[in-house]
C-alpha positions as CSV (number, residue, x, y, z in Angstrom):
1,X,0.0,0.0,0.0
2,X,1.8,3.6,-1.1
3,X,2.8,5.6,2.3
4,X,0.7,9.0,2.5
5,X,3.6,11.9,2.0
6,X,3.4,14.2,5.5
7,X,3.3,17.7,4.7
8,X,5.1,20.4,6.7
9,X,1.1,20.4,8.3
10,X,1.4,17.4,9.9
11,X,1.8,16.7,13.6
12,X,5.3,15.5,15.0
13,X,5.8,12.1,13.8
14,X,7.0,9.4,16.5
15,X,10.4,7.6,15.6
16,X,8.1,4.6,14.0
17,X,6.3,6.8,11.7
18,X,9.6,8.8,10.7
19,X,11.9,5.9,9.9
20,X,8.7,4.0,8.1
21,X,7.9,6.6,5.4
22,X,11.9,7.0,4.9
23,X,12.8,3.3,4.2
24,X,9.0,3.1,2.0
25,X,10.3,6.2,0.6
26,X,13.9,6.1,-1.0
27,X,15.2,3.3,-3.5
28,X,18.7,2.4,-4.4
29,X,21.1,4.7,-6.8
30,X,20.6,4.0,-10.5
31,X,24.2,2.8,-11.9
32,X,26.8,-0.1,-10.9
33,X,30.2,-0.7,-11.6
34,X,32.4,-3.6,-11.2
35,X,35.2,-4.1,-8.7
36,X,37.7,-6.4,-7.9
37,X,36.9,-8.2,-4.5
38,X,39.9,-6.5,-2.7
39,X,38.1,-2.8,-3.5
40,X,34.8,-4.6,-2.7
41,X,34.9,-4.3,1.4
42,X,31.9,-2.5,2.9
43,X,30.3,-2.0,-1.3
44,X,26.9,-3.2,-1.8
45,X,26.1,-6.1,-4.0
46,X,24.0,-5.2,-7.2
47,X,23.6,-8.5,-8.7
48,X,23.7,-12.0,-6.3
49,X,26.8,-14.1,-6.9
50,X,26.4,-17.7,-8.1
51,X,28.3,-20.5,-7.0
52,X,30.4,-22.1,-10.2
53,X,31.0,-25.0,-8.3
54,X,29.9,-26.9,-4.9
55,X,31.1,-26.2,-1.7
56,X,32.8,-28.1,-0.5
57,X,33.1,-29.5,-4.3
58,X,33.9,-33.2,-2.5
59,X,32.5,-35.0,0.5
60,X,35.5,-34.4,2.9
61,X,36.3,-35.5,6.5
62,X,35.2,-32.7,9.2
63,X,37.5,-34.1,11.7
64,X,41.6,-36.1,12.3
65,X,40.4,-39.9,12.3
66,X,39.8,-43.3,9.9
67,X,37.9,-43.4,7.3
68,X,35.3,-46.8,7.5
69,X,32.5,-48.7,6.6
70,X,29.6,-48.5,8.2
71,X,28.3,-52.1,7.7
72,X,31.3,-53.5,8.7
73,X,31.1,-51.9,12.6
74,X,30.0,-54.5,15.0
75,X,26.3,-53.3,16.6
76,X,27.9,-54.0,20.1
77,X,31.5,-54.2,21.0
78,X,34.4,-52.9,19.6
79,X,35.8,-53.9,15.6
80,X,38.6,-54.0,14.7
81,X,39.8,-52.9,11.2
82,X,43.4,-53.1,8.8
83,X,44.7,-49.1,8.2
84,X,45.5,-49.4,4.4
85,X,46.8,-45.7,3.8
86,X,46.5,-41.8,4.6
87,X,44.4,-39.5,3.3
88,X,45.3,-35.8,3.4
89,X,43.4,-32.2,3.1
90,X,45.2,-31.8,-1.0
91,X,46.2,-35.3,-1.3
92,X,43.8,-37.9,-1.4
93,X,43.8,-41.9,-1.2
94,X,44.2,-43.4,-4.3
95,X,42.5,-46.7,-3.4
96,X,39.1,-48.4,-2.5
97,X,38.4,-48.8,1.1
98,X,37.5,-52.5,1.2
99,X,35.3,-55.1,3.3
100,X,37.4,-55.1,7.1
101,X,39.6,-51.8,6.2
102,X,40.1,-48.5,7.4
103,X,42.2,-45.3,6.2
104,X,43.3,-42.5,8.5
105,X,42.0,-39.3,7.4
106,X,43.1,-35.6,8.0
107,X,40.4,-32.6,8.7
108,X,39.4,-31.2,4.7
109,X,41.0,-35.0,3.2
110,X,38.5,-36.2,0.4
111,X,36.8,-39.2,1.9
112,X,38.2,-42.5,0.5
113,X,35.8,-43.9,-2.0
114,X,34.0,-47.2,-0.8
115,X,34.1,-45.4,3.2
116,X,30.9,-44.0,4.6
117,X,31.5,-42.9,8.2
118,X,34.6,-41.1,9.9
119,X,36.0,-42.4,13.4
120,X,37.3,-39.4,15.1
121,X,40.7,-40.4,16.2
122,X,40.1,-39.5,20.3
123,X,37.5,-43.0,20.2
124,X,39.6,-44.8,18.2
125,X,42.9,-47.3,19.3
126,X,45.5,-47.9,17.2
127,X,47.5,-51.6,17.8
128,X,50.0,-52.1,15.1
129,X,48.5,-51.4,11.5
130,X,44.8,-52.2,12.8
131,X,42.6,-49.7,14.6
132,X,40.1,-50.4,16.9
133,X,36.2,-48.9,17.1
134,X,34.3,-48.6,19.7
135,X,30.6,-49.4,19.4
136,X,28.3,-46.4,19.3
137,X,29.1,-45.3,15.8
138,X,26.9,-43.8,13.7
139,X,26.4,-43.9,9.4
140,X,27.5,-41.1,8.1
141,X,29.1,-39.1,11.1
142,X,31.9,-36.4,10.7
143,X,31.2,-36.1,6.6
144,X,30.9,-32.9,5.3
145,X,29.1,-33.3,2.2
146,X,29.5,-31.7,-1.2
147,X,27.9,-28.9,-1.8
148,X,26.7,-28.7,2.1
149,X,27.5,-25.0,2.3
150,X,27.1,-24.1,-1.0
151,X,25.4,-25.9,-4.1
152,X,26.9,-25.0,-7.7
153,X,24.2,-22.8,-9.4
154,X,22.6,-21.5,-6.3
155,X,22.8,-17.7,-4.9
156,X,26.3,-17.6,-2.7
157,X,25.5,-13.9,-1.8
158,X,22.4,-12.2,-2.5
159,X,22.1,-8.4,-4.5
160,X,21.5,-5.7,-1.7
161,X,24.6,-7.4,0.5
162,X,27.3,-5.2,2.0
163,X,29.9,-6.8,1.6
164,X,32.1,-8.0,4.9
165,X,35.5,-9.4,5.4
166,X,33.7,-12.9,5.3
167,X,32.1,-12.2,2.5
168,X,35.5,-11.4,0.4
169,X,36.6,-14.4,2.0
170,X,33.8,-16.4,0.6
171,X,34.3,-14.6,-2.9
172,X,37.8,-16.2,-2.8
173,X,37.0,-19.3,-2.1
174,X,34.7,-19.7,-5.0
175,X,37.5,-18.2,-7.1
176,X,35.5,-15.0,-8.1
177,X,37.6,-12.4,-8.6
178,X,35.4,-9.7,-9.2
179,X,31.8,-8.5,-8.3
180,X,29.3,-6.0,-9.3
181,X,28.6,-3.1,-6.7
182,X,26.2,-0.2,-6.8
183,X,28.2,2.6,-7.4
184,X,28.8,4.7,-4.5
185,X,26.6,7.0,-2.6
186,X,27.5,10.8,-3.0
187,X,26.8,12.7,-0.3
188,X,27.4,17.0,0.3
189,X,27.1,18.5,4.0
190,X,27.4,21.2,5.7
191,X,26.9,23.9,8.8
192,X,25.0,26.5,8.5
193,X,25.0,29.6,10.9
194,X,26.6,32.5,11.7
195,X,27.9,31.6,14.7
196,X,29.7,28.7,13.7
197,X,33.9,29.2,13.1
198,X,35.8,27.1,11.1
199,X,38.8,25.3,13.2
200,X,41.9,27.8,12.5
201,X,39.8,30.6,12.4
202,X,40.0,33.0,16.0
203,X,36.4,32.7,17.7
204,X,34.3,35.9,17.3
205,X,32.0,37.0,20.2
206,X,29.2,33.8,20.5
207,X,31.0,32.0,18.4
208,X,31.7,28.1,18.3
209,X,33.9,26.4,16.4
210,X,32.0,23.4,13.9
211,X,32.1,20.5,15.3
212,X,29.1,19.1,13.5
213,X,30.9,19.0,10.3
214,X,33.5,16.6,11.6
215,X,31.3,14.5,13.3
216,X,28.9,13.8,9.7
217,X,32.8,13.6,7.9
218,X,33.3,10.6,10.3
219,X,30.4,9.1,10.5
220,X,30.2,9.4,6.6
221,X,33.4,8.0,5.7
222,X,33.1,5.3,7.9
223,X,29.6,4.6,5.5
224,X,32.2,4.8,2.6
225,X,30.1,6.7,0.4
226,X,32.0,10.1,-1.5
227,X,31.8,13.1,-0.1
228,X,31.5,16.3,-1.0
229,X,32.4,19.4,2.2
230,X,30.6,22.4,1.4
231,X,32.1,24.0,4.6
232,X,30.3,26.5,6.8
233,X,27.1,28.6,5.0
234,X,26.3,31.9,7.0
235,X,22.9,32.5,7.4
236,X,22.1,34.5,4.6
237,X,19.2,32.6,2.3
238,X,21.0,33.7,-0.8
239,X,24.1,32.1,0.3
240,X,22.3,28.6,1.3
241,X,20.1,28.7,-1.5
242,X,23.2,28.8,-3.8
243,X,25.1,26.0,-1.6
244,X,22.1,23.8,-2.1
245,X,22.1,24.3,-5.9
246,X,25.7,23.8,-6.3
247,X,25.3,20.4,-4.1
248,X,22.1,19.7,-5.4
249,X,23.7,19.5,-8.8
250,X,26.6,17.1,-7.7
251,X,24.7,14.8,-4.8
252,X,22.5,12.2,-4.1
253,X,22.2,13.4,-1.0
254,X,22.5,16.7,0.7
255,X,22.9,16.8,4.5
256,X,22.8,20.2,6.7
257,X,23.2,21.1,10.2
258,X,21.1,23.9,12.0
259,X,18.5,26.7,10.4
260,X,15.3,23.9,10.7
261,X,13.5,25.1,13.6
262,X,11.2,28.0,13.3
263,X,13.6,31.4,14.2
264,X,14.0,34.2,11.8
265,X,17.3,33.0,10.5
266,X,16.0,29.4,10.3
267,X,15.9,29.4,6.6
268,X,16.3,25.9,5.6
269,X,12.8,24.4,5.4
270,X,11.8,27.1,3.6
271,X,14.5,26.9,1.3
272,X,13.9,23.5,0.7
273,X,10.2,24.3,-0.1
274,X,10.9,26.6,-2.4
275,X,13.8,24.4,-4.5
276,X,12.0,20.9,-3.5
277,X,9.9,19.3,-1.2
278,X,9.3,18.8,2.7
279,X,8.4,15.9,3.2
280,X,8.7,16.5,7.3
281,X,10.3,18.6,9.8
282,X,8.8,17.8,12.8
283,X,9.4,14.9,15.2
284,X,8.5,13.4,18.8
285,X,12.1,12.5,19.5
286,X,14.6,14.7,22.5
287,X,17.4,15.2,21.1
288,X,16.3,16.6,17.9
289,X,13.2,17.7,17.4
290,X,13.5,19.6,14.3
291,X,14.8,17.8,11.5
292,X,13.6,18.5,8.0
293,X,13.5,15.4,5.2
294,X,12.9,16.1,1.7
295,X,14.2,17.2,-1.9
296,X,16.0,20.3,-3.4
297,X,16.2,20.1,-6.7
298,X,17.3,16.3,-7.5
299,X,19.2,15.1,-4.3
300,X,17.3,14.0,-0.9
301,X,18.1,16.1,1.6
302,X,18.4,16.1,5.7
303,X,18.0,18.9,7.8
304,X,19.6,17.9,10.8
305,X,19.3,20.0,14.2
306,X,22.5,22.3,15.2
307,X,22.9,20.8,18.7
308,X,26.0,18.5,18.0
309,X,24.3,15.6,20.1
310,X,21.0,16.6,18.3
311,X,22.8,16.1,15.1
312,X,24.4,12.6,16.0
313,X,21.2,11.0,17.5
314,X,19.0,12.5,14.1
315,X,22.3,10.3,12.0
316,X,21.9,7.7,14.3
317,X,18.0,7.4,13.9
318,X,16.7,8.0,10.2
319,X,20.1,9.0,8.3
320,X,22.4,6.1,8.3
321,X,19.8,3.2,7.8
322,X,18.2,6.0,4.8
323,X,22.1,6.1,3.4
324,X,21.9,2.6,3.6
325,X,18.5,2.1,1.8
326,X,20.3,4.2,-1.1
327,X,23.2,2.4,-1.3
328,X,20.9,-0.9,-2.1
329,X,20.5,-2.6,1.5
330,X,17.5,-3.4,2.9
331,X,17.9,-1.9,6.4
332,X,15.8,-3.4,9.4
333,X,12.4,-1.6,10.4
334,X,14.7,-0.7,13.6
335,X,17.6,-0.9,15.4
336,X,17.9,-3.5,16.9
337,X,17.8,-3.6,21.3
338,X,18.2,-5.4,24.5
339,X,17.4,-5.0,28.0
340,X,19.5,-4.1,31.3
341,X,19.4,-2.5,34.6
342,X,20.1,1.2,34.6
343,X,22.4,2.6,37.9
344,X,20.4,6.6,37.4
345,X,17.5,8.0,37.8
346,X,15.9,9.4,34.5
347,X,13.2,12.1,34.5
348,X,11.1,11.5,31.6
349,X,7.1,12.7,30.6
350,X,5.2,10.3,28.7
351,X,4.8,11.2,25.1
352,X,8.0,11.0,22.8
353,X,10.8,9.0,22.8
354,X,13.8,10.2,24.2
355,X,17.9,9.0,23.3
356,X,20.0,9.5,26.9
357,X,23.4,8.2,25.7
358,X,24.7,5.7,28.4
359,X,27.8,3.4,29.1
360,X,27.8,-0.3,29.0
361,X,29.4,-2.5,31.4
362,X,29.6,-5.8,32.4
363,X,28.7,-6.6,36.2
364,X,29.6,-10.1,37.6
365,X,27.9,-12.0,34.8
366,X,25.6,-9.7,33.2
367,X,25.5,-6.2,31.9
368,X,24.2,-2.7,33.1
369,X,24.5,0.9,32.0
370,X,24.8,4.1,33.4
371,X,24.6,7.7,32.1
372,X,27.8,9.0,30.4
373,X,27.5,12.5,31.8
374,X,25.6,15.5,31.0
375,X,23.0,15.1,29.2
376,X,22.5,18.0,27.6
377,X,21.6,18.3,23.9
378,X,24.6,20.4,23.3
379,X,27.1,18.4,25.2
380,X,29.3,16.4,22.8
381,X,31.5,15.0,25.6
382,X,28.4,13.1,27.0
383,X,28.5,11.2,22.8
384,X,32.4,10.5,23.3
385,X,32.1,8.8,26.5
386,X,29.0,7.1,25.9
387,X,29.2,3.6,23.8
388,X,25.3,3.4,23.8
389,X,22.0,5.1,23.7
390,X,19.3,4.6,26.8
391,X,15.8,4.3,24.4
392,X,13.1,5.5,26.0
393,X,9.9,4.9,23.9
394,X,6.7,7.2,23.7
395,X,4.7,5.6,26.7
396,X,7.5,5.5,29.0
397,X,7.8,7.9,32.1
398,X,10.7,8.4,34.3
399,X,13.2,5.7,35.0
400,X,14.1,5.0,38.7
401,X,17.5,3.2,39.5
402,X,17.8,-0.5,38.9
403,X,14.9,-0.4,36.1
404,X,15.0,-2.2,33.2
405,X,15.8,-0.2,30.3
406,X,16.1,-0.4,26.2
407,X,19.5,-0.2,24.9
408,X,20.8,0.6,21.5
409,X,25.3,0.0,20.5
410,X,26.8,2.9,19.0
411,X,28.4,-0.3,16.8
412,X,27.6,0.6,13.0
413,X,26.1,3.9,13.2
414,X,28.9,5.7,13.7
């Protein structure tokens, strides 16, 4: 069923609503190019890769042992078999196990032909050139088949993957030495305000130096898309309407920081209205409140909040896993969450969800969290020492120590 587009009329939309109309809303970047698997790590598959062969591509011995018969095993007591050879992981046995024989096998060795069942060598005793088998056995055991993990023909890694250091090392076992990728994301951000100072540059009165910019430069690099830093824009609406154009014209996506609430030198969602769309601006989240989505000219474009935590929870929430959905994954509906006792007190009023970043630890055997200090929307230091974010859904009111709380790993959004 199509999404209805929110309008800049709309009420605040929960976290839900916000992330459910981006990932039903953007599709992946037209155009793919292909890459050898060493310049593949952390691309996104555009076509599946096939298996050219089974894996493993013979039924092999999972385990150091002998190589037997089944049917020649007694039911009860031990039997007692000749060892007629080796069998090594590259080098197999040449021969026919046969009627009262056995061969000893190494872990990956291509199971002798005529043997059925693999004797791991801790069960087994060896007297002379026979080996000796305990009863118990049974048909079949410690046989990797061929074409267990993989079967020649069949989809090794499906289009939409990002591709992982496993995956490359899957690639190379099935001898593939390059794959096709989307081509990458390019993304243009930037801080707006006149109060913001580029590092190098002596602070002015009220003035802070941009720390937002480095933070999205981070957090986008570590997304491995192309970037394009269109530095600090002052608040004048000529001068962002111009930096929009320009990134419009060069992006897929165009991220800002500050200018989305409602002051008089807020001029982004209007901006973006006039050259685009809004498709929202309005959310029932603490941090970050206002953040605008929508288009200017062709690119998407996110209107992040000017509080630096503001601007990390807002990434966190709705801009990676929309980055992602670009790039040609298929991002879960949410982050995913577990539960743990939390050491604070946390004042909360029903009615939005709220992101107090916290501290993991382990205690005795389990694990807790605590707040990593202030908790302040503009207090970056309370992001750097944090390694987590306390989620505190719509219906939830204040937390008391030793509650139970949601809690969300910083690992893979930033």
């Amino acid at each position: 069923m199509t999404q209805p587009k929110p309008t800049p009329q709309d009420p605040k939309l929960t976290v839900a609503e916000a992330r459910q109309h981006l990932l039903t809303t953007l599709t992946p970047v037209a155009g793919w190019e292909c890459v050898a698997i060493r310049d593949a790590l952390g691309r996104v598959l555009s076509r599946p890769v096939i298996a050219p062969f089974d894996v493993p591509a013979h039924d092999n011995s999972a385990m150091d042992g002998f190589a037997v018969r089944f049917e020649d095993l007694a039911a009860d007591g031990e039997t007692g078999l000749k060892v007629v050879g080796t069998a090594y992981a590259g080098r197999a046995f040449s021969g026919i196990v046969g009627a009262g024989q056995a061969v000893r096998v190494m872990t990956g060795a291509v199971v002798p032909q005529g043997s059925d069942t693999i004797v791991v060598q801790e069960v087994a005793r060896v007297e002379g050139d026979r080996v000796i088998v305990p009863a118990g056995r049974k048909r079949g055991q410690n046989l990797r088949r061929a074409g267990e993990d993989l079967a020649r023909g069949k989809p090794a890694l499906a289009a939409g993957k990002r591709v992982g250091a496993a995956d490359l090392g899957l690639l190379a076992s099935l001898g593939v030495a390059e794959v096709t990728v989307f081509r990458r994301l390019r993304v243009a951000f930037m801080s707006t305000g006149d109060e913001i100072a580029s590092i190098g540059n002596p602070l002015g009165p009220g003035q802070v130096y941009d720390s937002n910019r480095y933070t999205l430069h981070a957090a986008l690099t570590a997304l491995g898309v192309d970037l394009v830093d269109m530095g600090v824009i002052r608040d004048r609406p000529e001068l962002i309407e111009e930096a929009f154009r320009t990134a419009a014209a060069s992006a897929d996506v165009v991220i800002t920081s500050g200018g989305v609430s409602v002051g008089e030198a807020d001029f982004v969602r209007d901006l973006m209205a006039r050259l685009g769309e809004v498709r929202f601006w309005k959310l029932d989240i603490k941090p970050g409140r206002p953040m605008a989505f929508g288009r200017v000219g062709d690119a998407w474009l996110f209107g992040l909040p000017g509080n630096p935590v503001a601007v990390m929870v807002s990434y966190a929430q709705f801009v990676v896993d929309s980055l992602l959905r670009l790039m040609g994954v298929d991002p879960l509906p949410a982050r995913p969450t577990f539960e743990v006792p939390c050491d604070d007190p946390i004042r909360k009023n029903p009615g939005r969800r709220e992101f107090p970043r916290g501290e993991l630890y382990q205690a005795g055997d389990g694990w807790r969290v605590r707040l990593a200090g202030n908790q302040g929307s503009g207090v970056l230091r309370s992001m750097a020492e944090a390694n987590c974010f306390i989620v505190l859904d719509e219906s939830r009111g204040s937390v008391a120590a030793g509650d139970t709380v949601e809690v969300q790993l910083f690992d893979g959004l930033f």
